[in-house]
N, C-alpha and C positions, 0 to 999 in steps of 0.2 A: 504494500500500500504506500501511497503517494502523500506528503502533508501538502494542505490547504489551509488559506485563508479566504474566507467568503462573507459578503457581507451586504446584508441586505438595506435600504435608506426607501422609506414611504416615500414618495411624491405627492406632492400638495396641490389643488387646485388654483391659479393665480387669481385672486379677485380682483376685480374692477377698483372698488372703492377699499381702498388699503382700512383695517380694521385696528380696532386700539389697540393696543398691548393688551389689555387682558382678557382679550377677544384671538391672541395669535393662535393656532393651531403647533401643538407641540409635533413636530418631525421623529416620529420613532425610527429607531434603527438597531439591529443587533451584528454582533461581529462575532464572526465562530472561528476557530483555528484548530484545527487537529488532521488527522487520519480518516483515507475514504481511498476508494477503487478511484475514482474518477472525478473530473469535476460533477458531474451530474449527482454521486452522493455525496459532496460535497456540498450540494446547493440543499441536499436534504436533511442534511443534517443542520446547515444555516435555519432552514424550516424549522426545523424541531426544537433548537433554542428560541425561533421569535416564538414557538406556542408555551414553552416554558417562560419567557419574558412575560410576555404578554395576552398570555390566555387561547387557551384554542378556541379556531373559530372567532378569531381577531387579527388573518394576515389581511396585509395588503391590498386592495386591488389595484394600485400602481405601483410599483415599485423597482429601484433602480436596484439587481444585482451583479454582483462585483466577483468570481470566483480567480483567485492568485495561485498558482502552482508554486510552494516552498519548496521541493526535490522530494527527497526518498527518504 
């Protein structure tokens, strides 16, 4: 097995009329590094810490990910 870094970052919708600070929308993001076959379970295991972060049935529906090959 290969290590990875992988890392997931929501995207936000841009609004028209910029909103107050305590109206801004918080950017979740998690970052996983370890061990996997591939990047592909690499990205799934990025998956399985944002559900331990952040609850399951709480990913995304935009989101920027990022998987990095660290070697062997």
């Amino acid at each position: 097995m290969a290590r990875y870094e992988a890392t997931i970052m929501e995207t936000v919708r841009h609004m028209e009329v910029p909103a107050p600070p305590e109206q801004t929308a918080e950017v979740r993001s998690v970052a996983w590094t370890g061990e996997a076959a591939d990047q592909g379970g690499a990205q799934q295991a990025a998956y399985a810490a944002w559900d331990e972060k952040y609850g399951a049935g709480q990913r995304p529906t935009q989101a920027i990910v990022k998987v990095t090959p660290l070697g062997s």
